[in-house]
C-alpha positions in Angstrom: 13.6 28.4 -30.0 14.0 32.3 -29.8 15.9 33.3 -26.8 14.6 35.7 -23.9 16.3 37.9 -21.4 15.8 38.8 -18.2 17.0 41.7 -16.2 18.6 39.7 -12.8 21.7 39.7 -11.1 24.0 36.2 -10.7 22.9 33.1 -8.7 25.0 32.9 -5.9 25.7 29.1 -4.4 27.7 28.5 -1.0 30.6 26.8 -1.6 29.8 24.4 0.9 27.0 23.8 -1.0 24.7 26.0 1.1 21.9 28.2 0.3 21.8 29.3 -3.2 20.0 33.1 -3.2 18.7 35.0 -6.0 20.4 38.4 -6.2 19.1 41.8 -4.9 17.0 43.5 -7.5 18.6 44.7 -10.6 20.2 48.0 -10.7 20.7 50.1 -13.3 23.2 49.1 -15.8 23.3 45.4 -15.2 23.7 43.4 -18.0 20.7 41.0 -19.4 21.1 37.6 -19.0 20.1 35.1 -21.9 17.4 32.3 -20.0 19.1 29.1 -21.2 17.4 26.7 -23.1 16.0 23.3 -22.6 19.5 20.9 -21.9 19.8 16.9 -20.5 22.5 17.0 -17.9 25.2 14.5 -19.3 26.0 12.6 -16.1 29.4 10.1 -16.1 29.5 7.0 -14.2 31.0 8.6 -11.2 28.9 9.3 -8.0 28.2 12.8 -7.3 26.7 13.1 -3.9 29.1 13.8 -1.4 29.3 10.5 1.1 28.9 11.7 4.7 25.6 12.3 5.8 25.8 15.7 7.0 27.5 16.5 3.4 24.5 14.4 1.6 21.8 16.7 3.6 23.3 20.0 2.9 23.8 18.6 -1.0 19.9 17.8 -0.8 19.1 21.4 0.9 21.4 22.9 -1.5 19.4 21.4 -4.8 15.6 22.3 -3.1 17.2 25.7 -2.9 18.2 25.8 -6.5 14.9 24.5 -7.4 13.4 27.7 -5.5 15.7 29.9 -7.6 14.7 28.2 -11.2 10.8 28.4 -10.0 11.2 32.0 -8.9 12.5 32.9 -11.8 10.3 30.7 -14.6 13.5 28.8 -16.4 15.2 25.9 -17.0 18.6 24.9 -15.1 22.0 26.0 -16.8 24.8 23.4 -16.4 26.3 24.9 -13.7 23.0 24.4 -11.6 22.3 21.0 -12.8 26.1 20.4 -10.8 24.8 21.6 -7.7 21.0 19.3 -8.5 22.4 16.6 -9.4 24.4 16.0 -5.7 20.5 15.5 -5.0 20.6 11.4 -3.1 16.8 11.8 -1.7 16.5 11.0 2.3 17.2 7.1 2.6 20.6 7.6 3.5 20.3 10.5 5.9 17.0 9.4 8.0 18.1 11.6 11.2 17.5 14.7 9.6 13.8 14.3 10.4 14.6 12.9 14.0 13.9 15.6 16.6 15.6 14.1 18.9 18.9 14.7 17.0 19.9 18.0 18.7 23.2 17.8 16.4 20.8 17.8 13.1 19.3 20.7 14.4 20.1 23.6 12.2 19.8 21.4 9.2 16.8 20.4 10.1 15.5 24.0 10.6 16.8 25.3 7.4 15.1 21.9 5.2 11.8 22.7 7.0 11.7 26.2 5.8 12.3 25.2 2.4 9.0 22.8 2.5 5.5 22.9 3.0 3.9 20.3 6.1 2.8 17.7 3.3 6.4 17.8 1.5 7.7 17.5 4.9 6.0 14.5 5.9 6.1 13.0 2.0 10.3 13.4 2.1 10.2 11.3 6.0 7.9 8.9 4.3 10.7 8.2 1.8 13.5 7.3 3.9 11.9 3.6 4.2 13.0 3.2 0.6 14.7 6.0 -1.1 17.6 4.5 -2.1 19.6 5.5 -5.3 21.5 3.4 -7.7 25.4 3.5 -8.7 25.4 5.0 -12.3 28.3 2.7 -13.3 25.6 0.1 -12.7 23.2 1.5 -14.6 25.3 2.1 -17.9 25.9 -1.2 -17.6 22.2 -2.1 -17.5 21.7 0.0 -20.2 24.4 -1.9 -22.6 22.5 -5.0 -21.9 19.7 -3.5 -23.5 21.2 -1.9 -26.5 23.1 -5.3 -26.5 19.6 -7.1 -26.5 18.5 -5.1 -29.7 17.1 -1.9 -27.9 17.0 0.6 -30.9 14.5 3.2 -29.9 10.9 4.0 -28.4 9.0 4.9 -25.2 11.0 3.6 -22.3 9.3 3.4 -18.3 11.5 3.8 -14.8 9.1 3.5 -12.2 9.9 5.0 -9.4 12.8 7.2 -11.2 14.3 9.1 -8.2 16.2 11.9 -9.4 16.1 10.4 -13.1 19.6 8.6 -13.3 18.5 5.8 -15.7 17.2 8.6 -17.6 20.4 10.4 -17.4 22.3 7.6 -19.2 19.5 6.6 -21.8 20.9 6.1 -25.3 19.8 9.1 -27.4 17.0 7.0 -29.0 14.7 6.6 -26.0 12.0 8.7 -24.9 12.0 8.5 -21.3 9.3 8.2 -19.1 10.0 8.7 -15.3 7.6 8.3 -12.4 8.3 10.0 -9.3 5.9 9.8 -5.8 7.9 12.3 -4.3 7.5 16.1 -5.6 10.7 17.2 -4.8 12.6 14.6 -6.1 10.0 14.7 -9.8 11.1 18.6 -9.8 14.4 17.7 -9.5 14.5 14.9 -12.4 12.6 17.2 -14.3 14.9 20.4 -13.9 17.9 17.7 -14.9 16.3 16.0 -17.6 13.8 18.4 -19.8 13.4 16.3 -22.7 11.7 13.3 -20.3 8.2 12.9 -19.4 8.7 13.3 -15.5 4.7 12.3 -13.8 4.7 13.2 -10.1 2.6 10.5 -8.6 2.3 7.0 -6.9 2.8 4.8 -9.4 -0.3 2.5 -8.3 -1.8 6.2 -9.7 0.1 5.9 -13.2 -2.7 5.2 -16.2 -1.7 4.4 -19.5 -2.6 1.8 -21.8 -1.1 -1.6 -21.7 1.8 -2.4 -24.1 3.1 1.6 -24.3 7.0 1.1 -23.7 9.3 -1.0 -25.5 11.5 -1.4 -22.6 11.3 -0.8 -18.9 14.2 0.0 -16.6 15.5 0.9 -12.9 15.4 0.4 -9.0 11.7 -0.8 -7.9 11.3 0.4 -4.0 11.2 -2.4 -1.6 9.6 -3.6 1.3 6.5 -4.3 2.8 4.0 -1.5 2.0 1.3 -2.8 -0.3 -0.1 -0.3 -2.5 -3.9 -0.3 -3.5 -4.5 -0.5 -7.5 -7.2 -2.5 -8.8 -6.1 -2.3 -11.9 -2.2 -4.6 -11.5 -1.7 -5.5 -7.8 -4.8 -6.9 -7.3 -2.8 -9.6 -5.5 -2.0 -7.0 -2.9 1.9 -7.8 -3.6 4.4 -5.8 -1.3 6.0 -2.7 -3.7 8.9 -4.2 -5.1 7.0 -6.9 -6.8 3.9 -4.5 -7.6 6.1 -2.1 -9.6 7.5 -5.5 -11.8 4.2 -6.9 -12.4 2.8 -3.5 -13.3 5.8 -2.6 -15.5 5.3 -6.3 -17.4 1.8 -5.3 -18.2 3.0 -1.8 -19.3 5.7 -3.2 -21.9 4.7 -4.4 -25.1 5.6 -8.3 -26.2 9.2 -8.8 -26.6 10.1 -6.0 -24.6 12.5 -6.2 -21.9 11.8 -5.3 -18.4 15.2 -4.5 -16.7 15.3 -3.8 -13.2 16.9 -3.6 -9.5 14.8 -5.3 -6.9 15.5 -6.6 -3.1 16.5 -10.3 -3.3 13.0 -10.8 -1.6 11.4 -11.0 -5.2 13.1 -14.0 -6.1 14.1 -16.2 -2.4 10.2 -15.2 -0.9 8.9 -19.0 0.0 5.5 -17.4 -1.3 5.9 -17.8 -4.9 2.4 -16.2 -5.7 4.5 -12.9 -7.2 6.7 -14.6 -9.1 4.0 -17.1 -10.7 2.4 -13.6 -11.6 5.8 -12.3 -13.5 5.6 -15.8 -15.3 2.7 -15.8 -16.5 3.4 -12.3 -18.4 7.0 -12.7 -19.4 10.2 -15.2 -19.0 12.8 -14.7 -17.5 16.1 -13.8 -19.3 18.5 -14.1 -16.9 19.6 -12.5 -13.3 22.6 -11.5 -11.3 22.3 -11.7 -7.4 24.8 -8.5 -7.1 27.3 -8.2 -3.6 25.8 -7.0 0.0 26.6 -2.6 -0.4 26.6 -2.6 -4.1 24.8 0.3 -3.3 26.2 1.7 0.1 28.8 4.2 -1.8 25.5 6.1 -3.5 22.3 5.0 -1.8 23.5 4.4 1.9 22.8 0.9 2.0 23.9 -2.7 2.1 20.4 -5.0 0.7 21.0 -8.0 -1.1 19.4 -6.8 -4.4 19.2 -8.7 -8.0 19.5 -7.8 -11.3 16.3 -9.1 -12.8 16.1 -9.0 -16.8 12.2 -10.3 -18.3 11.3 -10.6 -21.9 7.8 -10.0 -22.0 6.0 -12.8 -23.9 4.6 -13.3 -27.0 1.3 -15.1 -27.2 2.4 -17.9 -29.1 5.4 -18.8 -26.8 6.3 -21.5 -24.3 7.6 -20.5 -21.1 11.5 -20.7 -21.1 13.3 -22.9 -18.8 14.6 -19.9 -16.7 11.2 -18.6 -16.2 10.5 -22.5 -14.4 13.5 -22.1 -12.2 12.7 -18.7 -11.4 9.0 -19.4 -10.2 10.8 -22.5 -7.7 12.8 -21.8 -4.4 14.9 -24.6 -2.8 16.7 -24.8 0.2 20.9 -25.1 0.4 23.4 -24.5 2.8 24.3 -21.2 3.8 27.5 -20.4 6.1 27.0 -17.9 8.7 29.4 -16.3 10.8 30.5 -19.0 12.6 31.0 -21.1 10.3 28.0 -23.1 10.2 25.9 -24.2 7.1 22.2 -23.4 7.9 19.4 -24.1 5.2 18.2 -21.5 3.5 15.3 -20.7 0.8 17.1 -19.6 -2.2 15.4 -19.1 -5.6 15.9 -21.5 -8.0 17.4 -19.4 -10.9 20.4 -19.3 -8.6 20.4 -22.2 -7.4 20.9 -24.0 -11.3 23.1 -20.6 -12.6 25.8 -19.8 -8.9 28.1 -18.3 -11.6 25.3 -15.7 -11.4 25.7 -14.5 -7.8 28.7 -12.1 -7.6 30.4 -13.6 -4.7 29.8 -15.8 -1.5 26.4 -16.1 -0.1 26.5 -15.8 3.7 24.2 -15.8 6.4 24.7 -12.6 9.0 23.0 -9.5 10.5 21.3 -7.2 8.6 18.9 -4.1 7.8 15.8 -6.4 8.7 17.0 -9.4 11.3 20.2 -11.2 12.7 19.4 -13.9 10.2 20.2 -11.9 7.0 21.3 -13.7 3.6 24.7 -11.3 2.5 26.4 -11.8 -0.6 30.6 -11.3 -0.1 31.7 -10.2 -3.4 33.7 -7.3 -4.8 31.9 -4.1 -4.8 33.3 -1.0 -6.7 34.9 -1.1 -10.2 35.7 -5.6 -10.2 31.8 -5.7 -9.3 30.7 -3.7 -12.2 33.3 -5.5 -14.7 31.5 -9.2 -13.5 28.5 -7.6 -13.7 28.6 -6.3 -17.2 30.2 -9.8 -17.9 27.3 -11.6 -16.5 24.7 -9.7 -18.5 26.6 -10.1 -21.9 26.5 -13.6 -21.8 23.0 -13.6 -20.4 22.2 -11.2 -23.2 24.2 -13.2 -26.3 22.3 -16.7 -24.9 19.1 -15.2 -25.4 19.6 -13.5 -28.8 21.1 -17.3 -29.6 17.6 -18.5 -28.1 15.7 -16.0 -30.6 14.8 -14.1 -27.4 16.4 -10.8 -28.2 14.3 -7.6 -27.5 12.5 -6.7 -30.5 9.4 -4.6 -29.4 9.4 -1.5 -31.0 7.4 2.0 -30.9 5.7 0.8 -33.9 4.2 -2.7 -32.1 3.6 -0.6 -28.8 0.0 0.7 -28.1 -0.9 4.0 -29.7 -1.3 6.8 -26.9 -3.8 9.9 -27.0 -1.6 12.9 -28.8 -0.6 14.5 -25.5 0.0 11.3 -22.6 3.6 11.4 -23.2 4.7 15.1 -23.6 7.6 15.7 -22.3 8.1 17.9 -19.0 6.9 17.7 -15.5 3.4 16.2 -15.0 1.6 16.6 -11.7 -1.2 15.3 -10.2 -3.8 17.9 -11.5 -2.3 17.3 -15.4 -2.6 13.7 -14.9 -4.3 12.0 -18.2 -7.2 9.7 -16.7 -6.0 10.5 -12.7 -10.0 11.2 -11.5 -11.1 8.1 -13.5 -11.8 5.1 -11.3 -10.8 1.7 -12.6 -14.4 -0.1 -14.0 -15.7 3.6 -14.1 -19.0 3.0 -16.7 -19.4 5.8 -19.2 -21.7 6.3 -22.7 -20.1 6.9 -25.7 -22.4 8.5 -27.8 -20.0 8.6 -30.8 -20.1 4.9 -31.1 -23.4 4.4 -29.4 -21.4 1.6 -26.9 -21.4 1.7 -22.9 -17.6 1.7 -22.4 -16.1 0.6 -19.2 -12.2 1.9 -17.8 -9.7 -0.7 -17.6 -6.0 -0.8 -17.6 -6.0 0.0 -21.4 -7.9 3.0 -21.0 -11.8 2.8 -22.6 -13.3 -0.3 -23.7 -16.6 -2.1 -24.5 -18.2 -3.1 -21.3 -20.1 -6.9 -21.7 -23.8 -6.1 -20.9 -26.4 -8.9 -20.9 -29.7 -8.2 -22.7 -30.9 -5.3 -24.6 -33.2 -4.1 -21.6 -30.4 -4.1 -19.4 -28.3 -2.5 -21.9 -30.8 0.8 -22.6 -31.6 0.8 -18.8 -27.7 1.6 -18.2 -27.4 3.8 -20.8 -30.1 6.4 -19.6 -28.7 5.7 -16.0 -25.4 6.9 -17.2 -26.6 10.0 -19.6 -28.7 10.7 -16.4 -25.8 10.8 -14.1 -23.4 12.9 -16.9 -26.1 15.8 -17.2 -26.2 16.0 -12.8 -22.4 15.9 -13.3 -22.6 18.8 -15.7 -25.2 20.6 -13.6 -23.0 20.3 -10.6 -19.8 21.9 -11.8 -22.1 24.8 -13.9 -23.6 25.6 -10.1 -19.8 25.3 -8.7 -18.3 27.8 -11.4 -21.1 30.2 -11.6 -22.2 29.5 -15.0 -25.3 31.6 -16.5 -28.7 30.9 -15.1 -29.9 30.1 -18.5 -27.7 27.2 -18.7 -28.4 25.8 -15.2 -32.2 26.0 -16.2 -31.8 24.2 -19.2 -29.8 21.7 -17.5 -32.2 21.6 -14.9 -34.6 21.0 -17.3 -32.9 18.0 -18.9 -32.4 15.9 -15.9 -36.0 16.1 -15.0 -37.1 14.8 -18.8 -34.5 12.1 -18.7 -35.4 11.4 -15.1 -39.7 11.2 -15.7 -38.8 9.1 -19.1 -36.5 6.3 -16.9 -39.5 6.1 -14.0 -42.0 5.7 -16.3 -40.0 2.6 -18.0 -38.2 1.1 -15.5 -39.5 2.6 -12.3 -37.5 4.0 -9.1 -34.0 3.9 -9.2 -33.2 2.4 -6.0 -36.2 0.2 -6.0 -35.3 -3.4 -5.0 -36.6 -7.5 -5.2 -35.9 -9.5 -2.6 -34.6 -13.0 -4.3 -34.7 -16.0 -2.2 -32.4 -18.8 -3.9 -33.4 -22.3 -3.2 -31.8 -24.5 -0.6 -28.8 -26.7 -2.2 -29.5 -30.4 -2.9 -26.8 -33.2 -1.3 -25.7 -33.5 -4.9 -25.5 -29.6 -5.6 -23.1 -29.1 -2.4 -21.0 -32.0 -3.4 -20.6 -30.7 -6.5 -19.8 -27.2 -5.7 -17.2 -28.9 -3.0 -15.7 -30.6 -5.6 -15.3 -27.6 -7.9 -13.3 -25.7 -4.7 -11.2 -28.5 -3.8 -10.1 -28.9 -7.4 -9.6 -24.7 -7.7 -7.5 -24.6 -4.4 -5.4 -27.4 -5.8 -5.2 -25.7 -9.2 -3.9 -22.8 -7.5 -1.1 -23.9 -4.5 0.0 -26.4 -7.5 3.3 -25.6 -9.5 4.8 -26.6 -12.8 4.1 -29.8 -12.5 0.8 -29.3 -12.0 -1.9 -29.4 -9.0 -1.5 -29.8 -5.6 -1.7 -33.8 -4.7 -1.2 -34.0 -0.7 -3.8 -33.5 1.7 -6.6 -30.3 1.9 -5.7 -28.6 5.9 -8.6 -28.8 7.7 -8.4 -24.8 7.1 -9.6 -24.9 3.9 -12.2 -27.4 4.3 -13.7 -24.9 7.1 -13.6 -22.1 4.6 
């Protein structure tokens, strides 16, 4: 790449890690400075952000400012400023910043609020439910589980990638893909990791076709929220299971799917999310990890899990893990008086506790005084057991020919430009304005196509009448489409004549075969026979039981009166 110079002065940042301001304008004589080139930032496993809050917000302040610097001036980061962005730990940990009623946060608060517009304001105090960042030590370890599985290259997905940190410690031979809801934190994985594919959006928003990474690896968000995305939560699953289920259908058979998640994925009662995950992918193995695993670098002390998933191939029987994993069980839990109280623990755990880094207790928590804990060593012992735990999980499934052997070549072949690497936002999106079952015509190919989760497909239609009848209702509704945005940008006359034109022809040729558009019959069905009602009755009862069955198959006890009256 040929280099470019600029004429600017030095980039001055507060020792204290304040404001970081671009120099006064150049005078005469000062030297050119070379814009640096494209570079990762090589993280360790150390933790970079400072640990008091106050220190945490200023760190954060201090890496938006650098962000205004590197945007102000059109470049990428040198490796001195990737120091000062990568002390960047998002808001989960420091929540009173945004509380008004904090007069001591005031003056922090003033000088973050300057730095943002209203809607980053109110998109960084949306994140403090569940922006909570992971101990690199943990993720290199993570990471050697999946080189140690037989990772050797290809695409790789972290949902929800924070500042990038899994992308930071990514073996050379995987092209990351990071999404980021948060803009701030996107710009700042992007101005730390160049080579990745950084997309700024929700990742109920993220389109690509199924089967495009070979692996998939991080920290899912937890808790309640329930994202809308017809396409893979059509369950309406709470966001910790949405982002697994998603990520399954986004890795290609016998690809791992590595990640973090709240130890609600595996001990919920409900086992609806994980009957989901099962019927995608088996579960290699999991390690319940210690209560503030996390609280040196995120701020917090969740129970969380180390979940590991092979996704299936279709000729596979589910593995015995994957069976355990769908079941929960009750088992005595001591809380802090002593006492054992029953508690729903998932089943994995229940056959492997060698798996659970420590004691499991009962005690308060983030969420109730009821709270599962795990009492365990945390630090440097917890990441030795932890990288112990995964080799052995690791070496029984390579023994159990379950090693991960997708590869870029078996996942699904992407347009030329979905993956580029860079920061993508929301008006660069590939397929962002395309609604899922969105109908189009594809002229090429003479097919009506409808959008799914694998991008364009083959729509099913009925009947060749029905079939042309859709096909001049959809070339109808492209030319409006195309007359519309020629009105909006002022195209030539000419052109919005001819257009014009065009929709009238198609319009008089579709009324004088089919008649009005909106016209309407009104379809009485018959009343049901005895018989017929018994029959569709039975065909409920036996789908209900189907469904609230398990392993062992259907439901056999009694149908609540509840159902019955539905």
């Amino acid at each position: 790449m040929a280099e470019t110079v600029i004429e600017t002065t030095a980039v001055e940042v507060s020792e204290a890690l304040g404001s970081a301001e671009a120099g006064e304008e150049a005078q005469p004589g000062t030297a050119a400075r070379i814009l640096p080139e494209p570079v990762d930032f090589a993280p360790g496993v150390e933790v970079l952000p400072p640990s008091g809050e106050k220190a945490r917000a200023r760190a954060n302040i201090a890496a938006i400012e650098m962000l205004g610097v590197l945007d102000s001036e059109q470049r990428y980061a040198t490796a001195e400023e990737q120091q000062i962005i990568a002390q960047w730990s998002g808001w989960g940990a420091v929540p009173n910043i945004f509380d008004t009623s904090k007069s001591e946060w005031a003056q922090d608060r003033s000088r973050l609020e300057s730095l943002l517009t209203s809607q980053q304001w109110n998109q960084a105090r949306f994140t403090t439910v569940n922006a909570h960042y992971t101990d690199p030590a943990i993720v290199s370890v993570m990471w050697d589980a999946l080189e140690r599985a037989g990772f050797s290259g290809g695409r790789v997905l972290e949902p929800g990638c924070g500042a990038g940190t899994f992308i930071g410690h990514a073996p050379e031979s995987a092209t990351m893909v990071g999404v980021e809801l948060d803009g701030v934190t996107a710009r700042i994985a992007a101005a730390l990791y160049p080579s990745a594919q950084i997309r700024n959006e929700g990742f109920q928003h993220t389109r690509v076709p199924e089967d495009s990474f070979t692996a998939t690896v991080g920290n899912v968000p937890f808790g309640a929220l329930r994202l809308h995305d017809p396409a893979h939560n059509k369950s309406n699953l709470s966001i910790h299971n949405h982002f697994i289920n998603k990520s399954l259908a986004l890795t290609a058979p016998g690809g791992y799917v590595a990640v973090i998640s709240s130890a609600f994925t595996a001990d919920a009662a409900d086992p609806r999310a994980r009957k989901e995950m099962a019927e995608r992918a088996d579960l290699i193995g999991a390690v319940r990890l210690p209560t503030g695993a996390f609280a040196r670098v995120a701020g917090t002390e969740v129970v969380t899990d180390v979940l590991v998933f092979r996704v299936r191939e279709e000729d596979r029987e589910r593995s015995e893990a994957t069976a355990q994993f769908v079941a929960t069980g009750e088992t005595g839990v001591r809380d802090d008086d002593g006492r054992y109280l029953d508690r729903s623990v998932n089943g994995y755990f229940a056959a492997n506790p060698h798996n659970v880094l420590g004691e499991m207790v009962i005690g308060s928590g983030m969420y109730s005084n009821e709270t599962l804990k795990v009492n365990g060593p945390v630090g440097a012992p917890m990441v030795e057991a932890l990288s112990q735990r995964l080799t052995a999980i690791v070496d029984r499934a390579r023994a159990e020919d379950l090693a991960l052997t997708a590869t870029i070549e078996s996942t699904a072949v992407a347009g030329v430009n979905a993956f580029d690497q860079g920061l993508i936002n929301g008006a660069e999106r590939t397929g962002d304005d395309i609604a899922v079952d969105t109908l189009r015509w594809n002229e090429e190919e003479q097919q009506i196509q409808v959008y799914g989760r694998g991008g364009w497909e083959q729509a099913t239609v009925r009947g060749a009448k029905k079939h042309d009848e859709w096909r001049q209702l959809l070339q109808m509704r492209d030319v409006a489409v195309t007359l519309v945005r020629s009105q909006l940008e002022e195209r030539p006359r000419s052109e919005r004549i001819a257009l014009r034109g065009e929709l009238n022809s198609r319009y008089d040729e579709y009324l004088g075969r089919y008649g009005f558009i909106n016209r309407f019959e009104w379809k009485i069905p018959a009343d049901l026979t005895d018989a017929q009602h018994d029959r569709k009755l039975e065909k409920s009862i036996e789908r209900w039981r189907a469904k609230e069955g398990n392993e062992d198959g259907p439901w056999q006890g009694e149908i609540p009166d509840a159902v019955y009256e539905r």
